[in-house]
N, C-alpha and C positions, 0 to 999 in steps of 0.2 A: 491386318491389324493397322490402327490408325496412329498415326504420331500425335501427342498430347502434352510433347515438352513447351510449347510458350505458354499455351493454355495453364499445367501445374503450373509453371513459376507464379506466372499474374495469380491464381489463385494459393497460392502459397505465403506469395505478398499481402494479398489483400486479408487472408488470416491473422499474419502475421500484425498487420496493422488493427484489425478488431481486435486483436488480444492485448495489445497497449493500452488500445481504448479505453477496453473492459477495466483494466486492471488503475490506470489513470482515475475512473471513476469509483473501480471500490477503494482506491488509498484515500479519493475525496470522501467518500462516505464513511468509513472509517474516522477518518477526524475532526467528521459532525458529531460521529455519535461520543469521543472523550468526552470525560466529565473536565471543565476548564476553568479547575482552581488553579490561581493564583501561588505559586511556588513547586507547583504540582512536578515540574522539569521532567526529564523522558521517562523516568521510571516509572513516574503513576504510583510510588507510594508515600506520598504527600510532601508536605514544605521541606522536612528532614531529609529527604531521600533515602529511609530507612535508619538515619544514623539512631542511637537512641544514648540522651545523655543522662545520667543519671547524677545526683547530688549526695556527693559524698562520704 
């Protein structure tokens, strides 16, 4: 049987690093596709952030 311990690690690393990547790029892509109104803030449901005022 053949020893294959530096070979995993380097290829372990090198996964490890294309999955940063990957993931680096879909979090870029991801916040091309929001829609980018103005008050919108994290929640994504609009200027209120949900709040709803009512007159009363």
């Amino acid at each position: 049987m053949q020893w294959l311990g530096p070979y995993s690690l380097t290829t372990a690393a090198e996964e490890g690093e294309q999955a940063r990547r990957a993931e680096a790029e879909a979090d870029s892509l991801r916040a091309q596709q929001r829609p980018r109104r103005p008050g919108a803030g994290r929640s994504g449901r609009g200027p209120s952030g949900g709040v709803v005022m009512c007159a009363g």
